[in-house]
Each structure stands twice: as C-alpha cells, then as structure tokens.
C-alpha positions as CSV (number, residue, x, y, z in Angstrom):
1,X,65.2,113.6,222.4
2,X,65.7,112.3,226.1
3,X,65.5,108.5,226.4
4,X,65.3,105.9,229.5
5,X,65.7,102.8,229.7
6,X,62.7,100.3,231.4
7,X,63.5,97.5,233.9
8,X,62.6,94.1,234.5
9,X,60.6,96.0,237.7
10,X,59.0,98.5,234.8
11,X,61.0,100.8,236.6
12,X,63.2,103.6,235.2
13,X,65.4,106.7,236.1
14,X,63.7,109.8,235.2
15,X,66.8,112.0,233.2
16,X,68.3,114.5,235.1
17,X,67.2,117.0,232.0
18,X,63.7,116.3,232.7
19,X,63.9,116.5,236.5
20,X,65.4,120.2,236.2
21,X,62.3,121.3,233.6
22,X,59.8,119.9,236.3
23,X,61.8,121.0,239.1
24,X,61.3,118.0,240.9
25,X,62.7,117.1,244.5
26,X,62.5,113.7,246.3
27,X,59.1,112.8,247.4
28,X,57.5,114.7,244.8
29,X,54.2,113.3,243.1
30,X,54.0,112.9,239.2
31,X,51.0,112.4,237.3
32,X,50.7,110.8,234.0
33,X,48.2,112.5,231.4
34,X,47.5,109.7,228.0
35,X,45.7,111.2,225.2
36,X,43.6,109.3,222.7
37,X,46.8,109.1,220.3
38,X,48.7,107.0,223.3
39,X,50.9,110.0,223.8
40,X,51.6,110.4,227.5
41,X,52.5,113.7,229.4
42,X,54.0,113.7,232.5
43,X,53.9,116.4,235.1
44,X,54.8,117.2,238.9
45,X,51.6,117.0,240.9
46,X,51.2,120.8,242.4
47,X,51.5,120.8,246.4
48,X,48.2,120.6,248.1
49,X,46.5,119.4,245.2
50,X,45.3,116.4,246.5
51,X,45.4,117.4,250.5
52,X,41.8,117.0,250.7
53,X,40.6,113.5,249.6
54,X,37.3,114.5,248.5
55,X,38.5,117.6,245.8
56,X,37.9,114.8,243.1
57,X,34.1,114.4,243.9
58,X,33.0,117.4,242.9
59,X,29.4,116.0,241.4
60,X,28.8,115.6,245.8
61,X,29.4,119.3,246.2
62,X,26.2,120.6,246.4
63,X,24.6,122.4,249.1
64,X,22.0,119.8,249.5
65,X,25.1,117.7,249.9
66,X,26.3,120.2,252.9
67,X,22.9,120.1,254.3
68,X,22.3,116.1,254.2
69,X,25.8,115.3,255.5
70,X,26.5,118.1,258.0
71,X,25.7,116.0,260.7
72,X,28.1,113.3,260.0
C-alpha cells in the first residue's frame, strides 16, 4: 500500500511509485473518479481531452444545433 500524507493546505506529494504507473510529467492534468462506496480513482487526464471546451455538451450536438447556431 502507498500512503501520503495531507497538509494544512489539503495538499500532498503524489508518491513517486504512483507517478511512474501514470506516467505523469509536470503540468499534467489528473482527474478524480468517486464511486458510490467513497472509493476514489485517480488518473492522468489523456492530452487533448479537454482541448475543445464544448466536448462535455454533447446533449447541444445535434444538427439542429449546427443549423440554429452556424451563424454565430
């Protein structure tokens, strides 16, 4: 088991061991997945994943919605 410890900032180290498995470098993004047991999984945000600001609004995807806002 891999530990860390919190600080006063809730701030905390992420273990070398754990870097390595996510292969994460300086700057990278993480994101935090909690299930409905309060486990959390974290994982290194995939490059260009979130590039384009609207890839989370996929419900205004539509073609109406290409029609009705291709003018703006």
């Amino acid at each position: 088991m891999i530990t860390s410890r919190l600080s006063s900032k809730s701030q905390t180290t992420i273990p070398q061991a754990v870097r390595k498995a996510l292969k994460l470098r300086e700057g990278d993004e993480l994101m935090y997945l909690i299930d409905e047991d309060g486990r959390v999984v974290l994982t290194r945000v995939p490059e260009g994943l979130f590039d384009d600001p609207f890839a989370t609004f996929t419900e205004w995807n539509s073609e109406e919605d290409e029609k009705g806002y291709a003018h703006l």
